[in-house]
C-alpha positions as CSV (number, residue, x, y, z in Angstrom):
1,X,-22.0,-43.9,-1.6
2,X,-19.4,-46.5,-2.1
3,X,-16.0,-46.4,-2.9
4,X,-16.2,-46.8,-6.8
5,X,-19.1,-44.4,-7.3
6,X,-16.7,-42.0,-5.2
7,X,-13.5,-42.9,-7.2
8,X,-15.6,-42.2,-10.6
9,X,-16.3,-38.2,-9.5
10,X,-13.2,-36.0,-11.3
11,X,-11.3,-34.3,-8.5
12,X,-12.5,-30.4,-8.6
13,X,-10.1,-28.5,-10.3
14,X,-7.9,-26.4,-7.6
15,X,-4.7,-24.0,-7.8
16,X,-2.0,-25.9,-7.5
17,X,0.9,-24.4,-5.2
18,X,3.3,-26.9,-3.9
19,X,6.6,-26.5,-2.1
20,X,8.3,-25.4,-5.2
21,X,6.1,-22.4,-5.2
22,X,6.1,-21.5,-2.0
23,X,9.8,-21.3,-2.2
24,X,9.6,-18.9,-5.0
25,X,7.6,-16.8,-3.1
26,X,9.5,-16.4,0.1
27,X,12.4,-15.5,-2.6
28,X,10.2,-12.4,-4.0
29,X,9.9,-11.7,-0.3
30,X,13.5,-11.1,0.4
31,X,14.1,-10.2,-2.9
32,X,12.1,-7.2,-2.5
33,X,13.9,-6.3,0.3
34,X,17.0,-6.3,-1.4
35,X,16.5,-2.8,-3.4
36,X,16.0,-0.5,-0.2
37,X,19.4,-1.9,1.2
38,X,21.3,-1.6,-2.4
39,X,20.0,1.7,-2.5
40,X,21.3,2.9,0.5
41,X,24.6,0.9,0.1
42,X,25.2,3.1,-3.2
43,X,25.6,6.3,-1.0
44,X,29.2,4.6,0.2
45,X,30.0,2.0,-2.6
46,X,30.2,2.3,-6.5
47,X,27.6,-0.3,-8.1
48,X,30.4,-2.9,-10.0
49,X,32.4,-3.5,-6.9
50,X,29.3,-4.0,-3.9
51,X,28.2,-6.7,-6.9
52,X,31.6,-7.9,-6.6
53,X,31.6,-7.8,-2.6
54,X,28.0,-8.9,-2.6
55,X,27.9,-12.1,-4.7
56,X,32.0,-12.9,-3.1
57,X,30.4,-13.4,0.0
58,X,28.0,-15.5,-1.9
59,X,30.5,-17.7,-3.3
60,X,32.2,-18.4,0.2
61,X,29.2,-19.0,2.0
62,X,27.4,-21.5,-1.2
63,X,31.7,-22.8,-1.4
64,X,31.0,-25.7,2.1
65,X,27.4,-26.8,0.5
66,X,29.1,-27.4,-2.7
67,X,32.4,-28.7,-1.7
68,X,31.2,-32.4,-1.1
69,X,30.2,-32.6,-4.9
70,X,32.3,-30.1,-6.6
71,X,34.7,-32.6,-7.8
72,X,32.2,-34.0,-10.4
73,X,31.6,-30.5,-11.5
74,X,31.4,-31.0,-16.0
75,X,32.0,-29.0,-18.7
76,X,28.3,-28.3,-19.2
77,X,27.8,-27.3,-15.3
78,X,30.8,-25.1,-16.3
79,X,29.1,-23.3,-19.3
80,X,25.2,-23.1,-17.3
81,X,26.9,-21.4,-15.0
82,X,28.8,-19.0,-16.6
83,X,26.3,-18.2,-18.8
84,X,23.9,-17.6,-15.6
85,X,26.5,-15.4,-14.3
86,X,27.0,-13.6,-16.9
87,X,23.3,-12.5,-16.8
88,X,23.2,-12.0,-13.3
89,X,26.3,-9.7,-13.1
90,X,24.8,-7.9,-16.3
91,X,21.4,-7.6,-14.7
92,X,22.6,-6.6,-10.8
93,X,25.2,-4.0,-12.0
94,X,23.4,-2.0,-13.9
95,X,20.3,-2.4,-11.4
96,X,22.6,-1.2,-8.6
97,X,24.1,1.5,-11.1
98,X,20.0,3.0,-11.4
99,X,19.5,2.9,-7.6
100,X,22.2,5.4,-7.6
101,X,19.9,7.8,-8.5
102,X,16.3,6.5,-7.8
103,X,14.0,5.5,-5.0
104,X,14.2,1.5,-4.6
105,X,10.5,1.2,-4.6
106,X,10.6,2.6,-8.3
107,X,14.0,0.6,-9.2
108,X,11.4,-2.7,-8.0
109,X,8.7,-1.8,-10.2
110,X,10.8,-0.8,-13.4
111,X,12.7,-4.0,-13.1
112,X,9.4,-5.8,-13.0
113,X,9.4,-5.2,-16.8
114,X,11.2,-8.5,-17.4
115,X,7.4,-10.2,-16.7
116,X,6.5,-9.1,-20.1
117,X,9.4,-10.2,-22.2
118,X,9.7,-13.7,-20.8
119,X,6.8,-15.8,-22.8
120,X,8.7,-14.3,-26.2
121,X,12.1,-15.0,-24.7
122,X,10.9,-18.3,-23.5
123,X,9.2,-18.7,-26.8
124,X,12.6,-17.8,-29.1
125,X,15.3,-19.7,-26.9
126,X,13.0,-22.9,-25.8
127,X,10.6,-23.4,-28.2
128,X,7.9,-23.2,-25.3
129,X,4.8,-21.5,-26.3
130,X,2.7,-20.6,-23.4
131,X,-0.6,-21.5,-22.5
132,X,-3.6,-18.8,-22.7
133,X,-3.9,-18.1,-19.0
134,X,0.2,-17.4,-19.1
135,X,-0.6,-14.4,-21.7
136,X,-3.6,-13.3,-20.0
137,X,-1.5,-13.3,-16.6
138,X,1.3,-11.3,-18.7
139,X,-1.2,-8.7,-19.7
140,X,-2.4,-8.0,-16.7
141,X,1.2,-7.9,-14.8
142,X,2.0,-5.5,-18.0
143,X,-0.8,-3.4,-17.0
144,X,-0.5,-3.8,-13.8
145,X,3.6,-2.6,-14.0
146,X,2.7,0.4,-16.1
147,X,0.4,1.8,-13.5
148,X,3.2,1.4,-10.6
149,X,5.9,2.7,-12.7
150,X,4.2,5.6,-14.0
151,X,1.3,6.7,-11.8
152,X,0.7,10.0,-11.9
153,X,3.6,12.0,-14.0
154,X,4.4,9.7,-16.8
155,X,7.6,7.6,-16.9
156,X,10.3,10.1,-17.1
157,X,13.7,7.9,-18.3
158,X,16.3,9.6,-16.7
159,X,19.6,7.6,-16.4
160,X,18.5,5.7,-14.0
161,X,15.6,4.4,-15.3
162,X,17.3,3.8,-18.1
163,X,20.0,1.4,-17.0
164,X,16.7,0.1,-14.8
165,X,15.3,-0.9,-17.8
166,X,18.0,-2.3,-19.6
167,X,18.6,-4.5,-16.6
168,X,15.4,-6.2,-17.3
169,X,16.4,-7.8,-20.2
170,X,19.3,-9.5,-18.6
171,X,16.8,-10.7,-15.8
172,X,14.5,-12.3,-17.9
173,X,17.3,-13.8,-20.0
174,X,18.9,-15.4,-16.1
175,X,15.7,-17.1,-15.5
176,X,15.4,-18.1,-19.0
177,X,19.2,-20.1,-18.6
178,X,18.1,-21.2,-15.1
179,X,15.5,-23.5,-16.7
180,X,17.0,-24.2,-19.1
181,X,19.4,-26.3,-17.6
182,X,17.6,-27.2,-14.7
183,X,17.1,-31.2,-13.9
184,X,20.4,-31.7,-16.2
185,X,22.8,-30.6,-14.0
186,X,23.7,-30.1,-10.2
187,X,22.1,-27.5,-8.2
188,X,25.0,-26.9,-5.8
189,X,28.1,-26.8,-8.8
190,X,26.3,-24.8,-11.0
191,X,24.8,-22.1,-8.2
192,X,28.6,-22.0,-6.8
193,X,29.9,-21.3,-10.4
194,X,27.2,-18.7,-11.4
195,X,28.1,-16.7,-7.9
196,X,31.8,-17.0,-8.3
197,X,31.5,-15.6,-12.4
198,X,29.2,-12.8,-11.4
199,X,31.7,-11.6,-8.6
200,X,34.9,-11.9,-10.3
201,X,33.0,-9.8,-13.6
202,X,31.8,-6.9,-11.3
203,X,35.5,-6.7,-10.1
204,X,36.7,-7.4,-13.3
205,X,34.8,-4.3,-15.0
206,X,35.9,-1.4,-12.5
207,X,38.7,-1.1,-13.9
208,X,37.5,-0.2,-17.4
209,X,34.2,1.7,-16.0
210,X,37.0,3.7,-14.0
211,X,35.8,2.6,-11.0
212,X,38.0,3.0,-8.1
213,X,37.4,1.0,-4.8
214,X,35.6,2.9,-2.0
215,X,36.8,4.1,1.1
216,X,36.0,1.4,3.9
217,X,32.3,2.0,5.3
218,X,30.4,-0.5,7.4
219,X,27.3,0.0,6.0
220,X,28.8,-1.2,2.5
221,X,30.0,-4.4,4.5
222,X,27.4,-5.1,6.2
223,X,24.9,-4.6,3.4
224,X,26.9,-6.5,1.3
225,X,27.2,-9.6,3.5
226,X,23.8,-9.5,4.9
227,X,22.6,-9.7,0.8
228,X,25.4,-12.3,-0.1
229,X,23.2,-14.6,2.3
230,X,20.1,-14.1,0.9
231,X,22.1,-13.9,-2.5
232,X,23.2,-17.1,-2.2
233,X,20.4,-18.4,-0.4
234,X,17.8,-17.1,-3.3
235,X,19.9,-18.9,-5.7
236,X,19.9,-21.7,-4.9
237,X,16.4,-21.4,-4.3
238,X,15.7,-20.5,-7.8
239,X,17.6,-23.4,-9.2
240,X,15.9,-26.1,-7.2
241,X,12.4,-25.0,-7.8
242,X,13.1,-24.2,-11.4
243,X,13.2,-27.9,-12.6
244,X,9.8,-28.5,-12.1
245,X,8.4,-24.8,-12.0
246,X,7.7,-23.6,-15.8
247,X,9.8,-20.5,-16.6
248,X,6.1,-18.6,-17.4
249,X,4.9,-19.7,-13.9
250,X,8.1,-18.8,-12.1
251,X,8.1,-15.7,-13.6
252,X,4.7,-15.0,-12.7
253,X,5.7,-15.8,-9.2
254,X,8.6,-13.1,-9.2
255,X,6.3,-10.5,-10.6
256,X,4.9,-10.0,-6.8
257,X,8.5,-8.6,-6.0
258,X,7.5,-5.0,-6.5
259,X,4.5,-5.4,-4.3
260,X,7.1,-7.1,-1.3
261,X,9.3,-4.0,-2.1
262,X,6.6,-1.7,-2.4
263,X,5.1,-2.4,1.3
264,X,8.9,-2.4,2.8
265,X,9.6,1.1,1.0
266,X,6.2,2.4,2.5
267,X,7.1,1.2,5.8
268,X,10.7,3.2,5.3
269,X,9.1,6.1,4.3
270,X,7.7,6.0,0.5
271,X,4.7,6.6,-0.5
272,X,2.5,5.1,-3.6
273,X,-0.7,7.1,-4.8
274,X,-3.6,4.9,-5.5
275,X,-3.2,4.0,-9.1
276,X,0.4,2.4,-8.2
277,X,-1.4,0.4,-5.5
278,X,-4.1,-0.8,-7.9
279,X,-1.2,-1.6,-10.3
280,X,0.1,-3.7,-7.2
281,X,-3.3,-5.4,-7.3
282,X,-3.4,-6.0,-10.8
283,X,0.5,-8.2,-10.2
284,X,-0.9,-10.2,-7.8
285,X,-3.9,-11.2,-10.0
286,X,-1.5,-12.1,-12.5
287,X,-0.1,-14.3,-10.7
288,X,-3.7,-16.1,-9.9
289,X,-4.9,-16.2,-13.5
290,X,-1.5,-17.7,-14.8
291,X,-2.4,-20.8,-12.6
292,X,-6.2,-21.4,-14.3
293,X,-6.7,-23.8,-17.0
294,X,-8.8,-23.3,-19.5
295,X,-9.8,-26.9,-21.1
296,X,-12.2,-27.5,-23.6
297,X,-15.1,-30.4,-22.6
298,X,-14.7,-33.7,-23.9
299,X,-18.0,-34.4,-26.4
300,X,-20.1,-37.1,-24.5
């Protein structure tokens, strides 16, 4: 066959996961790590000042990558990330607050939620409406979610869950800022800023939640810096790959956080019954299905 007859055949159609992706993934990776550690952490810290601690170290260690640029650092990198801050510290605070009470594998998969509510945040604050195999992935993660979170016994909203839940909203509404920024301003300035806003809130707010500083424990330390490396590390992360990975898509990506966080609570101890792990299942086939396009044939 010669070259031209080869260069006429359409390329098969494939899922297409480049570095971006990847990225994303390895992020849902240690992200789902993070709620087994923050759960424990909350038996020797209150919840607003390990944010604080956590996303301090954050700032200092994102502080040397940022420093070569941060003198061009603009009014609008000032606002994206304060704004992204502000949803982060709304979002991590109350999350740490509900693993206070619950077991981080069920904090993962009530957080989860936000996979739902992107495509009409997305929808209302971009003006992006998503393609058909983003809502059939959303259904299924929906599904998929509602199986994890309430298995067996029903979804019993105790205060924990509660503040969980509510935590979801500010998630979906980070993610939604990240990209909606991304590609107009600089990675570095804006992560440092959003880490720096989120730690001085959470340290900010004790004082009116009546939260005193803890007694010195080194598990609290220790958890906090090990997760202000991976804090900082994951967002940066997230605001690289979000300027040429679709909100819908990146969301998609996250939504295989409670599966990471459900294997790493199983190998500390917890247990899912069968209809959680086929919820699990479901999660990761959202995730597939949100990458298939559906075209319609060109008439001959």
């Amino acid at each position: 066959m010669s070259s031209g007859d080869a260069s006429s055949i359409p390329a098969a159609p494939s899922l297409t996961i480049g570095p971006a992706e990847l990225a994303l993934i390895g992020v849902t990776l240690l992200w789902g790590g993070t709620f087994l550690i923050v759960h424990e952490a909350m038996r020797h810290s209150g919840p607003l000042f390990f944010v604080g601690l956590r996303f301090g170290t954050a700032t200092i260690l994102a502080l040397p990558l940022a420093w070569p640029v941060l003198r061009g650092l603009t009014a609008r990198e000032l606002i994206a990330g304060g704004t992204i801050g502000l949803g982060i510290f709304a979002g991590y605070s109350l999350q740490s607050w509900g693993l206070r009470t619950i077991p981080s594998s069920t904090s993962a998969f009530i957080t989860a939620a936000y996979v739902p509510l992107m495509p009409v945040l997305q929808w209302l604050i971009l003006r992006r409406r998503p393609r058909l195999a983003s809502w059939i992935g959303v259904a299924l993660a929906f599904i998929g979610l509602v199986l994890i979170a309430a298995p067996e016994e029903g979804l019993a909203l105790g205060t924990g869950e509660t503040l969980t839940l509510i935590s979801t909203v500010a998630i979906a509404l980070e993610i939604i800022f990240i990209s909606l920024w991304a590609g107009t301003v600089n990675v570095a300035r804006v992560t440092l800023v959003q880490l720096g806003v989120t730690s001085l809130l959470a340290f900010a707010a004790m004082a009116p939640a009546g939260e005193a500083a803890p007694p010195f424990s080194w598990t609290a330390v220790l958890a906090a810096g090990g997760l202000g490396v991976m804090t900082a590390l994951i967002q940066f992360v997230m605001n690289w790959a979000q300027q040429t990975v679709s909100p819908t898509r990146a969301t998609l990506i996250y939504a295989g956080e409670p599966v990471w966080a459900g294997i790493i609570g199983r190998i500390a101890g917890e247990r899912l019954p069968p209809a959680a792990l086929l919820g699990g299942l479901l999660v990761v086939a959202a995730v597939i299905v949100s990458e298939l396009r559906f075209e319609r044939k060109s008439p001959r």
